[in-house]
N, C-alpha and C positions, 0 to 999 in steps of 0.2 A: 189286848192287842187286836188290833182289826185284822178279818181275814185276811182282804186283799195284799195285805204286807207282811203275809206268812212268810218267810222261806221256801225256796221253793227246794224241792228234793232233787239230789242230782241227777238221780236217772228218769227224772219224770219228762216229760215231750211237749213243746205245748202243742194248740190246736195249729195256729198257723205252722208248725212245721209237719205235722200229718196232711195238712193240706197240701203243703209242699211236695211232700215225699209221695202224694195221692199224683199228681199232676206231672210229675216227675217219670214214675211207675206209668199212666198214660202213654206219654211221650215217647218213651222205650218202646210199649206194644205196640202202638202205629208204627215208628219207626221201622221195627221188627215186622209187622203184618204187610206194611204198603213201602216200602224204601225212605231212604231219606228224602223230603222234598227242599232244594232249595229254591231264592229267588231268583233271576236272573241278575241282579248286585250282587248276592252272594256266590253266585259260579264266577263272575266276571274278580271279582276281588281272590276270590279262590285260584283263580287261574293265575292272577298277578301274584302270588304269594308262592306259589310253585314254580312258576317261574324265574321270579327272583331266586327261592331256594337253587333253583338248576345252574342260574347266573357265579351265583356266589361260589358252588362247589366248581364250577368250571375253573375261575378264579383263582381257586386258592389251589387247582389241581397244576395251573399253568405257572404259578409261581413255586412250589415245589419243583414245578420239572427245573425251572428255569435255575432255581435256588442249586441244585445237583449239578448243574453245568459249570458255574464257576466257584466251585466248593474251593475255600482256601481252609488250609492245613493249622492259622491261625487266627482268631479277630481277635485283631487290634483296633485300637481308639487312634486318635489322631497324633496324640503325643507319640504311641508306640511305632504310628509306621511314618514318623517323623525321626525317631532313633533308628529304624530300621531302615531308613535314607540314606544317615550318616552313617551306617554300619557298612555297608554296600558298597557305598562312594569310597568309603577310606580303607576296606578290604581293595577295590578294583584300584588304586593310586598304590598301597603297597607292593600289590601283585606286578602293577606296573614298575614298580623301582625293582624290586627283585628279581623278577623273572625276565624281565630285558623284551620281553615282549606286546610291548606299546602297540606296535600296528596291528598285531593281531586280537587285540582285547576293547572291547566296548563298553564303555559304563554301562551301569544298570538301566534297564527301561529303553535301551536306544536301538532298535532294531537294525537287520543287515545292509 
């Protein structure tokens, strides 16, 4: 069998990735000794990307509030607040036979 097509052993490393890990190890120390340097594309893109982040939590903060304000007690689909139309209408029409009190009572939805 030829060498080149040994197996290679699991925990063995090859050279391109010590080189990696050499260059990598670099990157850190500068980093670490002198700060991170970016380009000025990289600060500009940076700043759009924290901004949008700032964009979006506003967002989603102002729909939360928004969402609390007209909290209903059930969701329904359209079927449901289609029977709960007819539930209402045909409750305010009995109430009105029975109770004799027509002028005083408004169907659902019809303000003063």
């Amino acid at each position: 069998m030829n060498r080149k097509h040994l197996p290679r052993p699991q925990d063995a490393v090859s050279a391109s990735e010590l080189a990696e890990m050499g260059v990598c190890e670099r990157r850190v120390l500068l980093a670490q000794r002198h700060g991170h340097w970016r380009t000025t594309a990289q600060q500009r893109a940076m700043r759009r990307g924290l901004d949008a982040h700032a964009r979006f939590h506003r967002d989603g903060l102002a729909a939360r509030e928004a969402s609390g304000r007209r909290r209903r007690w059930i969701s329904l689909t359209s079927w449901g607040r289609w029977v709960l139309d007819i539930c209402s209408r045909l409750a305010w029409t009995l109430s009105k036979l029975f109770v004799g009190t027509a002028d005083r009572l408004r169907p659902p939805g019809e303000g003063p």
